[in-house]
C-alpha positions in Angstrom: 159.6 58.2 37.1 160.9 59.3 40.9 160.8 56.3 43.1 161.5 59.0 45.7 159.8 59.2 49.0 157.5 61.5 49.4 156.3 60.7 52.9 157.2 63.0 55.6 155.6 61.5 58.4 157.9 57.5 57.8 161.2 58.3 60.7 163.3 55.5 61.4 165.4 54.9 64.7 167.4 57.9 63.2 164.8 60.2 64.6 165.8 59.8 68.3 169.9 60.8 67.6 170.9 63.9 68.9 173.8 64.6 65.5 172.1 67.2 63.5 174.3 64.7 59.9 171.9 61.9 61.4 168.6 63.5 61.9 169.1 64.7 58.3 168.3 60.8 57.7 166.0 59.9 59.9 162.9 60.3 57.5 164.8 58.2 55.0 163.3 55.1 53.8 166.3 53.0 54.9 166.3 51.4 58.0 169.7 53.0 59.8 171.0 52.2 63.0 173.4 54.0 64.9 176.8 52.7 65.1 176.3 50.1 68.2 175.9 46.9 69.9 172.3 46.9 68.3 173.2 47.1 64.6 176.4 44.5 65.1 174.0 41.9 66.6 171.8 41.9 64.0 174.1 41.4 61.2 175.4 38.4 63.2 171.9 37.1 64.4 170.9 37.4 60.7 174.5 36.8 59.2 174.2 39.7 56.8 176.7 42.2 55.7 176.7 45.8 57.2 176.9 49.2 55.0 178.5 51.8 56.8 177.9 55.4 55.7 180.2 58.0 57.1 179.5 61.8 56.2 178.9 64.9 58.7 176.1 68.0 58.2 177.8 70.4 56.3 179.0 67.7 53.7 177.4 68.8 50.3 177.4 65.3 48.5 176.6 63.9 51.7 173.4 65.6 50.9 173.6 64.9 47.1 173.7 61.0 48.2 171.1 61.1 50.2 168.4 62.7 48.3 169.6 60.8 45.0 169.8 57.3 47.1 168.6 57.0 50.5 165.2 58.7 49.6 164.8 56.4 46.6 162.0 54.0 48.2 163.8 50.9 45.3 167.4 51.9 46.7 166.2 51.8 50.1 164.2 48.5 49.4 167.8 47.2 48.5 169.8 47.7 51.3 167.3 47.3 53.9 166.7 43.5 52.0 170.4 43.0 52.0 172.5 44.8 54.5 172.2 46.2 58.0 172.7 49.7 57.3 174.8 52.0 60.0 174.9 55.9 59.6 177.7 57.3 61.5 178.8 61.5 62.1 182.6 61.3 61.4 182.7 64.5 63.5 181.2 63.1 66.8 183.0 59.3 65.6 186.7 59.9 64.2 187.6 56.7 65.1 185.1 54.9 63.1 185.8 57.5 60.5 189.9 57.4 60.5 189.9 53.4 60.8 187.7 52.7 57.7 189.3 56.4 55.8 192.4 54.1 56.0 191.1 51.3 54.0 189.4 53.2 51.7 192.5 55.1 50.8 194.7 52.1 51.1 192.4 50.5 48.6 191.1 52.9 46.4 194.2 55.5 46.5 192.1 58.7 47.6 188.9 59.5 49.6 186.6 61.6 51.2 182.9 62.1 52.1 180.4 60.5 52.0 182.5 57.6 52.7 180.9 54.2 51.6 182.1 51.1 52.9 180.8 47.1 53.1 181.7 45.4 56.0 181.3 41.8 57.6 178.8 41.5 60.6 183.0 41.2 62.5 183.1 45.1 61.4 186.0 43.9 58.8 186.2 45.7 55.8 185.7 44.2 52.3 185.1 47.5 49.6 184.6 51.0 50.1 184.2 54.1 47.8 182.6 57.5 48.8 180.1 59.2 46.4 178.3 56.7 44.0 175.8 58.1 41.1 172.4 56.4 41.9 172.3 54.2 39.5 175.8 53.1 39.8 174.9 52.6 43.7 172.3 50.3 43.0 174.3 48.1 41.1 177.5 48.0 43.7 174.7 47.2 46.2 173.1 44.4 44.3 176.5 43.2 43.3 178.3 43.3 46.8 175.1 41.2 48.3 175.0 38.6 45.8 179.1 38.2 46.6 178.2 38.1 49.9 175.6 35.3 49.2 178.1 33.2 46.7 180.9 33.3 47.7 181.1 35.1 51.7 184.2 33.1 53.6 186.3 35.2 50.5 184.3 38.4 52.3 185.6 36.8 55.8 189.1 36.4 54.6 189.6 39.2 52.9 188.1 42.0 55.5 190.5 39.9 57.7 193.7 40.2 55.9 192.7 43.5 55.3 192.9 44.6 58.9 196.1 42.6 59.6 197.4 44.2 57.7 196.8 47.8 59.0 197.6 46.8 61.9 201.0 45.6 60.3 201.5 49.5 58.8 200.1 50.8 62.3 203.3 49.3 64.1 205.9 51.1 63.3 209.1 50.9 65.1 210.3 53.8 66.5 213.4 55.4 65.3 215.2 57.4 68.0 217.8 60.5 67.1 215.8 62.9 65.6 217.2 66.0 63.9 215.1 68.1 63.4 217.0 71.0 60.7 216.8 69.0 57.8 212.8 68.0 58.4 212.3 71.4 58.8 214.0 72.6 55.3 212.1 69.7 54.0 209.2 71.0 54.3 210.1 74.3 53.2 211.2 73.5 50.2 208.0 71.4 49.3 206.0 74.1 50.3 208.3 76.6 48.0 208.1 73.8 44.7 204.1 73.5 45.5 203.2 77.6 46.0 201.0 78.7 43.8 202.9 82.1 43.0 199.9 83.6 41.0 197.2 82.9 43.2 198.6 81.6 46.5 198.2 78.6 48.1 199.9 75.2 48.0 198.0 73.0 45.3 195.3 72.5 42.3 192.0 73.1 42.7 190.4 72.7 44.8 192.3 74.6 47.1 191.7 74.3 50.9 193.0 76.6 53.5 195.0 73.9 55.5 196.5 76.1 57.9 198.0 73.1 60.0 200.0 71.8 56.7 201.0 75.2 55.3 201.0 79.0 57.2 201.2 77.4 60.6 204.7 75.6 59.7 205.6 78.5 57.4 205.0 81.1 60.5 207.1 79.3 62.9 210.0 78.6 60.5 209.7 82.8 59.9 209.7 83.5 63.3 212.4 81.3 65.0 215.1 81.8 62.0 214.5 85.8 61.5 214.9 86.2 65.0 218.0 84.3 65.3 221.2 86.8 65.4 223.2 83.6 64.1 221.0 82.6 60.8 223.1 83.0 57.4 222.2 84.7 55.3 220.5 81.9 53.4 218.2 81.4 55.9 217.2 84.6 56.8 216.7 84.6 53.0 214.6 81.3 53.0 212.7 82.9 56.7 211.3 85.7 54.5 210.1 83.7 51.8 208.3 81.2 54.4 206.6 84.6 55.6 206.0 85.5 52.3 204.5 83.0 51.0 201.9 82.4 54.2 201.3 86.1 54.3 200.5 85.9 49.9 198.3 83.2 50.6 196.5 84.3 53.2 195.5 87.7 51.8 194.7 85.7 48.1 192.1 84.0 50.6 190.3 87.1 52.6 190.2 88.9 48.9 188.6 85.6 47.0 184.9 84.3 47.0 186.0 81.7 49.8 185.7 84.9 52.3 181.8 85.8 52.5 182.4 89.4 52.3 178.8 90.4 53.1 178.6 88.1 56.4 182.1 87.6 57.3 183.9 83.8 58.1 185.3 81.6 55.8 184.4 78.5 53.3 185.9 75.0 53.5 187.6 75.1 50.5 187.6 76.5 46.9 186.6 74.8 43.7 188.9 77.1 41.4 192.8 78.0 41.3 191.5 82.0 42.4 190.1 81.1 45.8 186.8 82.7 43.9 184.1 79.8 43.9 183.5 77.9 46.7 181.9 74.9 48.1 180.1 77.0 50.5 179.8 75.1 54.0 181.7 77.1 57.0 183.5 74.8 59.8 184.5 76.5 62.8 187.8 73.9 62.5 188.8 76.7 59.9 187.9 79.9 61.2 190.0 79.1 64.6 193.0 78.1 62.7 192.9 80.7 60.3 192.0 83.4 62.9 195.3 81.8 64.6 196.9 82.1 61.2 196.6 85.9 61.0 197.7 87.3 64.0 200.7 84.8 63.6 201.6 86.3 60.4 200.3 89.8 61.3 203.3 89.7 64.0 205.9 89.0 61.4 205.1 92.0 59.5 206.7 95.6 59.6 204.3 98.5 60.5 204.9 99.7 57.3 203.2 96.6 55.6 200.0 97.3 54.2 199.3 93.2 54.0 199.7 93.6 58.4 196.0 95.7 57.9 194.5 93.0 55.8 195.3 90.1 58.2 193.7 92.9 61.1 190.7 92.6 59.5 190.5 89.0 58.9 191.0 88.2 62.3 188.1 91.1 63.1 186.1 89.4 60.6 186.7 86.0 61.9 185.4 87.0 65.2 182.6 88.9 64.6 181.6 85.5 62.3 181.7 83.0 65.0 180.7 85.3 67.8 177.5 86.7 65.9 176.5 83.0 64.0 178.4 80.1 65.6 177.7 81.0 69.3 175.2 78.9 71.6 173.3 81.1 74.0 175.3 79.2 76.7 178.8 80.2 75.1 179.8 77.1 73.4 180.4 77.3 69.7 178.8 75.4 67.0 180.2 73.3 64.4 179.0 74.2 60.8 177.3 76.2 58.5 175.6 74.2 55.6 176.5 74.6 52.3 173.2 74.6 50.9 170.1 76.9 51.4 166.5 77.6 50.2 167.2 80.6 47.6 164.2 82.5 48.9 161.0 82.2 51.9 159.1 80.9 49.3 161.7 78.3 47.8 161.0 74.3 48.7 164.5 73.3 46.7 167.8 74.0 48.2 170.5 75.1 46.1 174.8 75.4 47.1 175.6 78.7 47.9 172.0 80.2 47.5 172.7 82.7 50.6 175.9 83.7 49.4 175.6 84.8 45.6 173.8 87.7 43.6 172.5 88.1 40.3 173.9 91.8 39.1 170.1 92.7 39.1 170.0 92.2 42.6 172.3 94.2 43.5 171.3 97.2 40.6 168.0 97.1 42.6 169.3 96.7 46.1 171.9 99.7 45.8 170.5 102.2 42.9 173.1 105.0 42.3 176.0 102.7 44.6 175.5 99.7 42.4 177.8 100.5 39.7 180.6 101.3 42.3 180.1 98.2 43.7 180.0 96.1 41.3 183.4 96.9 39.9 184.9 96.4 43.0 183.5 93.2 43.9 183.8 91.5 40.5 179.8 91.3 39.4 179.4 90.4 35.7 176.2 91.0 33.9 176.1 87.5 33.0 177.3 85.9 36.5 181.0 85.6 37.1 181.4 81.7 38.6 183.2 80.1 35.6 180.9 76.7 34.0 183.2 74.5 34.8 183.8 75.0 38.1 179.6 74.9 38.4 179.2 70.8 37.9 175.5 71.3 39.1 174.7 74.5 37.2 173.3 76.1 40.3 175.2 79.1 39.7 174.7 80.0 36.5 174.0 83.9 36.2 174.7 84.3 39.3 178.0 86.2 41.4 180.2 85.0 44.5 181.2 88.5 45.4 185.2 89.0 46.2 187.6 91.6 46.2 188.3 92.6 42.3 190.0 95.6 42.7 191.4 97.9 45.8 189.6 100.9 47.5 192.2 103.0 45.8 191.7 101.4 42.2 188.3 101.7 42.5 188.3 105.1 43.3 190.7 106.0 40.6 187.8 104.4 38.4 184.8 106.8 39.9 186.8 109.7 40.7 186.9 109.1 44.6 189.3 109.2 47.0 189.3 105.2 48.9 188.2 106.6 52.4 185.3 107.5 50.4 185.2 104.5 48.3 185.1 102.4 51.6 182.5 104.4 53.7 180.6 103.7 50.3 181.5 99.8 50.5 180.6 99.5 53.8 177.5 101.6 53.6 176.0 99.0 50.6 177.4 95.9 52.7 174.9 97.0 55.3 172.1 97.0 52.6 173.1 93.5 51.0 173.5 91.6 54.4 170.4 93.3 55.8 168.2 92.2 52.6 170.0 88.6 52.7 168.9 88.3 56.6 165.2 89.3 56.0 164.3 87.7 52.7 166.9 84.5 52.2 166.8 81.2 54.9 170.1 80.7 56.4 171.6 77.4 55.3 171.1 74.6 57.9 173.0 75.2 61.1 175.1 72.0 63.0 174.8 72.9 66.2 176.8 70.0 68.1 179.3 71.8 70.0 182.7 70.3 69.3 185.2 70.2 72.1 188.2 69.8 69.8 186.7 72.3 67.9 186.1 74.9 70.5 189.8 74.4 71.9 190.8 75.4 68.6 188.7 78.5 68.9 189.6 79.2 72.6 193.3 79.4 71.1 192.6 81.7 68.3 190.7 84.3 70.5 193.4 84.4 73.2 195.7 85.0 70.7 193.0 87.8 69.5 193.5 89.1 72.9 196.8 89.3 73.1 198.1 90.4 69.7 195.1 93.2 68.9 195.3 94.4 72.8 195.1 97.9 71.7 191.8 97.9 70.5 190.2 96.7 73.7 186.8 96.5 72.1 188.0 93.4 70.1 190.8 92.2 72.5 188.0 91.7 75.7 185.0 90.8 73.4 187.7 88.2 72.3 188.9 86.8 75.3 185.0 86.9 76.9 184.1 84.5 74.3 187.1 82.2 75.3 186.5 82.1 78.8 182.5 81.1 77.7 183.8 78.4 75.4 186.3 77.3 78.5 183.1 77.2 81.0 180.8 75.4 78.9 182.7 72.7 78.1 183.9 72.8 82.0 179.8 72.5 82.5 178.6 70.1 79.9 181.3 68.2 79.3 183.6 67.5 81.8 183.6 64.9 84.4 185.1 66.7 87.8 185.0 63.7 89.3 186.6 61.4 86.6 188.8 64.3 84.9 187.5 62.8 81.7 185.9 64.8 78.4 182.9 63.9 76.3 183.4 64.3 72.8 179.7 66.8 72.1 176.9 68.4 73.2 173.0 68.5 71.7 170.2 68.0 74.1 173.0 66.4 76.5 176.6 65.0 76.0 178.0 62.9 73.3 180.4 60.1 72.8 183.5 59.9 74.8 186.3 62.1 74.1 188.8 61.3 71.8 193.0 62.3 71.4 192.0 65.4 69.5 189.4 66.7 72.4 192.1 66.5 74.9 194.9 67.8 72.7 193.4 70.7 71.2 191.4 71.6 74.5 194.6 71.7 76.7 196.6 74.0 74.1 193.5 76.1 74.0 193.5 75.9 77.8 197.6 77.0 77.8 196.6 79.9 75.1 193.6 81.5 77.7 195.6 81.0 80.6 198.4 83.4 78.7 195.9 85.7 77.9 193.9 86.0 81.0 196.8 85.4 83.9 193.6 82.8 84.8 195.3 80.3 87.0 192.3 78.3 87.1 192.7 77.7 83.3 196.7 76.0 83.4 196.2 74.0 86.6 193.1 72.5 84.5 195.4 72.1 81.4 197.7 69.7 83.4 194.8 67.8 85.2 194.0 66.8 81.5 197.2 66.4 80.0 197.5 63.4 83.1 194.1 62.1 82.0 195.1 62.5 77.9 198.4 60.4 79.5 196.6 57.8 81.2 193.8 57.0 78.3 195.9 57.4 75.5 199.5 57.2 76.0 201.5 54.0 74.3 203.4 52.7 77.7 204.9 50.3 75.2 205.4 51.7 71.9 205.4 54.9 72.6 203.5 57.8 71.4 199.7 58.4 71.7 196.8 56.7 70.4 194.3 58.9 68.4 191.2 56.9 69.4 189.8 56.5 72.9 189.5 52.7 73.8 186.6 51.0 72.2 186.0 46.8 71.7 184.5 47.6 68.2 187.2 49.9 66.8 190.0 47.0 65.7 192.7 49.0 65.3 193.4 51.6 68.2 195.6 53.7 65.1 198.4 56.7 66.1 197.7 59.2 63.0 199.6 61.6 63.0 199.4 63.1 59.4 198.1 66.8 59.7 194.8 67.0 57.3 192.1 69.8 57.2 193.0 70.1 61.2 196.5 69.3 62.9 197.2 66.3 64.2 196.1 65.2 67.8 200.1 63.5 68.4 201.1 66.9 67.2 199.2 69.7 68.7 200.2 67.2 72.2 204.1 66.9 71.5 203.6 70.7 71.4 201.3 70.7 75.1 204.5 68.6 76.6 206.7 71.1 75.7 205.0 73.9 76.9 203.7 72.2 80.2 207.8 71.1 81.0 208.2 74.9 81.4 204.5 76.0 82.9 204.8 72.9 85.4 208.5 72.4 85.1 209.3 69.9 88.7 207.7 67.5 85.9 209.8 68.2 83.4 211.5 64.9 82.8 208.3 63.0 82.0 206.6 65.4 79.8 209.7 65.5 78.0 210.6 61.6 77.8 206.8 61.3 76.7 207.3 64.2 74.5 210.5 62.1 72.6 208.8 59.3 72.1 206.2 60.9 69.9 209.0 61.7 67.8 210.8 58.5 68.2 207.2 56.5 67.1 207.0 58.7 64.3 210.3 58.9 63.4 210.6 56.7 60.4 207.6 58.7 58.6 208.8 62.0 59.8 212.3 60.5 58.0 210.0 59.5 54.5 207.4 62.3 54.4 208.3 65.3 56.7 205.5 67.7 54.8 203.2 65.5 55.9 203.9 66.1 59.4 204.6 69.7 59.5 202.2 70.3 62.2 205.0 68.2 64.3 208.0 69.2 62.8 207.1 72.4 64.0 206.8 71.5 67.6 210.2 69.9 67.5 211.9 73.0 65.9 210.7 74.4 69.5 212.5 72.2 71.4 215.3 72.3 68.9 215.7 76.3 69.4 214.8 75.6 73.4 211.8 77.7 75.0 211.8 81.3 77.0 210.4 80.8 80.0 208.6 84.7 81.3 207.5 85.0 84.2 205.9 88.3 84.6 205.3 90.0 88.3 202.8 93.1 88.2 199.3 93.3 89.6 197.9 94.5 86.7 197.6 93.5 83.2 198.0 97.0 81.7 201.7 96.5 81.8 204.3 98.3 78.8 206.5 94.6 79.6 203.2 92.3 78.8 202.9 94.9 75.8 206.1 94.3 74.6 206.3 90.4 75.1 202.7 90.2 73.1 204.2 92.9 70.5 205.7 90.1 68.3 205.2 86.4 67.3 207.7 84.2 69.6 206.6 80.8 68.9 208.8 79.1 72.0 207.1 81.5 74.4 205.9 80.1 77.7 204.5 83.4 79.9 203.5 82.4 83.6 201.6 85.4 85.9 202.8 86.6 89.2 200.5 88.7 91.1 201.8 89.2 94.1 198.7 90.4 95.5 197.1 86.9 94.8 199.8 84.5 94.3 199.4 81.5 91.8 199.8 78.5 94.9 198.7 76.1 93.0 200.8 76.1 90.0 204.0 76.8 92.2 203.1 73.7 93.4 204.8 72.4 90.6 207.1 74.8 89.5 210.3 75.5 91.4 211.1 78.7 90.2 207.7 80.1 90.7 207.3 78.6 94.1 210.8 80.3 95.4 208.9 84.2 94.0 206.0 82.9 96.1 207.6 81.9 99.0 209.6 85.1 98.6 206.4 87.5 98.7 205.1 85.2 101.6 207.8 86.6 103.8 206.3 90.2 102.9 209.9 91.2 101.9 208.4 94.9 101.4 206.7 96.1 98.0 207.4 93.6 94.9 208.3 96.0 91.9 206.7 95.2 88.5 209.6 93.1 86.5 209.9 89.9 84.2 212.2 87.1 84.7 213.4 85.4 81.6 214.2 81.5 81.8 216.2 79.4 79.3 217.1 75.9 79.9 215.5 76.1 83.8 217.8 78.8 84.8 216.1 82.1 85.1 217.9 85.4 84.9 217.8 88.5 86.9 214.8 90.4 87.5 214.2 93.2 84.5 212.8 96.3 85.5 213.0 98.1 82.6 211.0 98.1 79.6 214.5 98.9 77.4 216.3 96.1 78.7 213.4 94.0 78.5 213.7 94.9 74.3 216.8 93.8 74.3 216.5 90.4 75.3 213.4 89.9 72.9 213.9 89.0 69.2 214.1 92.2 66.8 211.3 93.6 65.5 210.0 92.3 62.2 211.7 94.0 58.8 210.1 93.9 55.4 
């Protein structure tokens, strides 16, 4: 018999929360708290140990917990008797999340969400475990309390040796001296033993996208060694298989059931080898990077490459996603789609991936004469083509995730059509599927906290949109509009003029403070819209916050950068700089130093001592595990190979030179505007080099003639008037 609660109408303190993962609890029967002075009192006033539950919205067996356990009325009865229970959104609360992710991985080996853990009323940790079966639950409950009760100084001692020790591993000393050549073959040649040559990608299933641990790396190791007129020949070799392989990969992915083909975007990860059945929730974290991803590796690839059309389209697709189902009214971009949904209006039971898959009746009655067509090309079975063990639930039996079986041009071959015909034929039933799926199936649940890590990623990959697709204008300023949105909301909501400081969120007001990852990612997307727009605005903000990021996060003794904000209740302030489904905050701001010791270059000596000690404090693991880093290895080959430094005078931005620099992937780029018509005082305020152009135009030495200057190691070359010299100072055009 269900012990369930059935009362709609019972909300706990949950209720008044403004994280759309904690309102999902707040008509539990458990008695949550928010993670807080409130909760820690009363597990001190009442000496009782705490439960901590980490998960966020779109988490699938978040959800499977929570309706198994924390609706169960005896479950609830349990922890309420025995624990103060605390609920936290690892998306707006990394801190709490990465500092007790630790432990559980320290002590258990692996982890994940939901994240379990038992702590004492000090916030020390004592066991932890993620997803437990309900009835297995109950008993660690039952068991953990009656430790607690016999025998709780062991609890003390142990949560306490527990976090001396992490904070042991956390200080590491730094290791000075870097080279960076042999970190950066490193990882190349664990990402060429790992590569999945069949089906792409760089592990078992499941297979995530991971763009920060894999194409991003793989892109930039392409880009700086095909370009470089003194490679061998075994490393132009090893540059086209680093392309290769991202390029295989990433194609494998927009083909597979991870791509929703009917709605566009992209899953979290895959359950299978074939990128084919998916756990279906959609994070924006993954659509900026692997919109970033494909314009990247769309620049690396010859005209001729029919692979260069396919990574078009994903970045189309990517952007028409986010912009038609991810987009606040007020421009910022939500976090998540759900991965479950009610099947139909009617429905009362949601189901994974109800939206998203078809039964081949469906699709015989949606489409009539078209149906057959399209379901060769998209893979539907008669009998549902998501393989039973990749199904632990059974909630896909019969039914099909849709994904690319077979090309336009094999499926015409099949019916006796040519493939433009066999894609205005594709596209015509598309229409009818997503147009049926609007009207007649509930979305799945919708997070919409807006991120600001999150939308700095985003901001990033639609400058780049801007930039790299410029010729269809359509796309390219629908792009960089949505940017400059994203870059004003967070400028209205959450940002402090006065302070220079971020908040993490927003719903129905602003969220906790910002954290490393806001301020990193934020200022690189900041960098990315200012090269796309010629938006001074946009870099002067970029090094307002890189000062702030500096003053709130910098190690003045250690070196390096803390990843958490400063908090009395987090007990270990940790530097993490291991890339995981996102980059890593150190990372993405040893990258932001470099750039900004170019952009703002009178400064260039502190951003660039700051700069070597993130290497230097994570030298020793970059020395041990490079491939776990690659997100910074990457950044140093930068500043290995040295950046180039355009600065490009013009008044308008239809310019054949700003065509040609944007023509091709040049990972070390740092582009600076000159208009002389409205000179950029502010930034040359901190750049030499653009200051002396200003002061130049200022003495109105007759009309300024449209030209780049090109800058290596602070010493800029002549002016270039010509488009053909321009080429040949820029790194040849990609070959196949």
């Amino acid at each position: 018999m269900s012990t369930r609660s059935h009362n709609r109408h019972h909300l706990n303190r949950l209720a008044k929360a403004k994280s759309p993962y904690l309102l999902q609890h707040a008509e539990n029967p458990v008695d949550w708290y928010e993670w807080g002075h409130e909760a820690f009192d009363k597990a001190k006033r009442e000496n009782k140990p705490i439960f901590l539950s980490v998960g966020y919205s779109a988490c699938h067996w978040c959800h499977v917990l929570a309706h198994e356990s924390f609706e169960d009325e005896v479950t609830a009865k349990i922890m309420n008797e025995h624990y103060v229970n605390i609920k936290v959104d690892r998306e707006e609360r990394p801190d709490v999340d990465r500092l007790y992710m630790t432990f559980l991985q320290a002590t258990s080996g692996g982890g994940g969400w939901p994240m379990s853990v038992w702590l004492t009323p000090d916030l020390h940790p004592f066991f932890a475990g993620t997803y437990f079966p309900p009835g297995q639950f109950r008993q660690v409950l039952l068991k953990l309390a009656e430790f607690w009760e016999n025998d709780r100084e062991r609890c003390i001692h142990s949560g306490k040796q527990i976090i001396e020790a992490l904070k042991e591993t956390s200080n590491i000393a730094p290791e000075r001296d870097i080279d960076v050549k042999p970190l950066a073959d490193e990882v190349l040649r664990r990402l060429q033993k790992r590569f999945d040559s069949r089906d792409g990608g760089f592990e078992h299933a499941p297979k995530f996208p991971s763009p920060a641990q894999t194409t991003h790396f793989l892109a930039r190791y392409a880009a700086l060694h095909l370009s470089d007129p003194n490679a061998s020949e075994e490393e132009k070799k090893n540059a086209r298989a680093a392309r290769d392989m991202a390029v295989y990969t990433m194609v494998k992915i927009y083909n597979g059931g991870i791509h929703d083909v009917v709605g566009g975007g992209f899953s979290r990860y895959s359950v299978d080898e074939r990128w084919h059945v998916p756990h279906f929730e959609k994070m924006l974290y993954d659509e900026a990077q692997l919109l970033s991803s494909s314009l990247e590796l769309y620049q690396l690839l010859p005209a001729s490459s029919r692979d260069k059309k396919t990574l078009e389209l994903m970045a189309k697709d990517i952007v028409s996603y986010v912009a038609k189902d991810l987009r606040s009214p007020e421009g910022g971009f939500y976090s998540a789609e759900d991965a479950d949904s009610l099947p139909t209006n009617d429905s009362t039971l949601k189901k994974e991936g109800a939206f998203y898959v078809w039964t081949a009746k469906q699709i015989d009655e949606l489409l009539g004469p078209d149906a057959e067509l399209f379901r060769y090309h998209f893979g539907v079975e008669a009998e549902g083509n998501c393989d039973p063990r990749h199904d632990i639930q059974g909630e896909l039996k019969g039914q099909n995730v849709l994904y690319v079986a077979h090309t336009p041009e094999e499926t015409g071959q099949k019916f006796e059509k040519s493939a433009d015909e066999v894609e205005r034929i594709l596209e015509t039933s598309l229409k009818t599927v997503r147009d049926y799926r609007d009207k007649h199936r509930p979305r799945p649940h919708l997070d919409d906290k807006i991120l600001t890590c999150w939308n700095g990623l985003m901001i990033s990959g639609l400058s780049r949109t801007h930039e790299v697709l410029y010729e269809d204008r359509e796309i390219a300023f629908k792009a960089l509009d949505l940017a400059e949105a994203s870059a004003n909301f967070i400028r209205r909501y959450l940002y402090d003029e006065q302070t220079g400081e971020l908040r993490r969120s927003y719903r129905e007001g602003h969220g906790p403070t910002g954290q490393a990852d806001d301020y990193a990612f934020f200022i690189q997307g900041l960098l990315d819209l200012y090269e796309a727009s010629a938006k001074e605005e946009y870099l002067t903000w970029a090094i307002r916050l890189q000062g702030k990021q500096d003053e709130l996060f910098y190690d003045a003794q250690g070196g390096g950068y803390f990843a958490s904000a400063p908090d009395e209740h987090i007990l270990i302030r940790m530097k993490d700089a291991q890339d995981g489904a996102e980059p890593s905050a150190v990372s993405v701001t040893l990258s932001n130093l470099q750039r900004l010791a170019h952009f703002a270059e009178d400064n260039h000596a502190a951003y660039n001592e700051k700069a070597k000690s993130v290497l230097a404090s994570n030298g020793q693991l970059l020395s041990r595990a490079p491939y776990a880093l690659a997100s910074m290895v990457s950044a140093a080959m930068m500043a290995d190979k040295g950046y180039m430094q355009f600065i490009h005078t013009a008044t308008s931005p239809d310019s054949p030179f700003l065509k040609l620099i944007r023509s091709m992937f040049i990972p070390n780029r740092v582009l600076i505007h000159l208009d002389p018509s409205k000179p950029p005082r502010e930034l040359a305020k901190a750049n030499s080099s653009l200051r002396s152009l200003v002061e130049e135009i200022d003495k109105g030495a007759g009309q300024t003639t449209e030209n780049v200057r090109i800058c290596e190691n602070f010493t800029c070359g002549l002016p270039i008037t010509d488009v053909e010299e321009l080429k040949t100072r820029l790194p040849p055009l990609p070959e196949a």
